[in-house]
N, C-alpha and C positions, 0 to 999 in steps of 0.2 A: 739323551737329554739329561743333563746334573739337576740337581736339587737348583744349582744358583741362577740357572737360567728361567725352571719352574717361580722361583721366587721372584725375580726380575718382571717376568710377564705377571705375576700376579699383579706385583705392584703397578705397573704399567695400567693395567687394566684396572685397580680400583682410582689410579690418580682421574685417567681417562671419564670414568662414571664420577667420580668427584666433581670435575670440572662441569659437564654435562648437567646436573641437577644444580651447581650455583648458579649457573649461566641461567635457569630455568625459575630458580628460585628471585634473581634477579628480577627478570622479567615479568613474572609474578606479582611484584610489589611495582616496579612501574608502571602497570598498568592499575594497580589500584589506588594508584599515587594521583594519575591524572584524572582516572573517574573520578576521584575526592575533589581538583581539583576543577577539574570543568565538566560537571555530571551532564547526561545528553536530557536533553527536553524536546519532548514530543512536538511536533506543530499543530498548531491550533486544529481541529476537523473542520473538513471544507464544508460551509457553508451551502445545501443541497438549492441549486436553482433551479425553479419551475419554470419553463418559454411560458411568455404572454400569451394571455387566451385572444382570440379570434376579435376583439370588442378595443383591446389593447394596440392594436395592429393598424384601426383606422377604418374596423367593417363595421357598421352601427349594428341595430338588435335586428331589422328590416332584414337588410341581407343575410343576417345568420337564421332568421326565423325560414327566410325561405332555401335557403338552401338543405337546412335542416328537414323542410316538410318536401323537398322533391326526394333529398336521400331515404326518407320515409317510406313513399308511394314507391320510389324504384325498386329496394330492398324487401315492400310488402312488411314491412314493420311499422311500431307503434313509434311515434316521435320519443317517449321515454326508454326507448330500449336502447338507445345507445345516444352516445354524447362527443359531438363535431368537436375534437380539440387542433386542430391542425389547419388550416386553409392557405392553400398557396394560387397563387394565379397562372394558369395556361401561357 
């Protein structure tokens, strides 16, 4: 291999890297052309929803008093030890 062919491929090889970092350096700027112009915005946090309590639903305080005091007696606990949030029908 000559000298001119060494030189050849050099050149080759830096036009090559040349072209690769403007092409990169390009992209680069357009991409922080278009964050400039249409920056991203978060959406709003979703609003956390609690299900209707048992009263919400159409059961007066009667029925929840007593379903509360059977799950009481059957459990062997104290009506404040634990709290009916759920009631569905059979």
């Amino acid at each position: 291999m000559d000298a001119s062919q060494l030189i050849n491929s050099i050149v080759v090889s830096v036009i090559a890297l040349s072209v690769i970092f403007l092409v990169l350096t390009i992209l680069i700027f357009t991409i922080k052309i278009l964050v400039f112009l249409s920056p991203y915005k978060a959406p709003p946090p979703a609003a956390v929803k609690t299900p209707p309590g048992p009263a919400a639903r159409g059961l007066d305080g009667t029925h929840i008093a007593i379903i509360t005091s059977t799950m009481a007696t059957y459990l062997g606990k104290s009506q404040n030890e634990f709290q009916i949030s759920n009631i569905k029908q059979l």
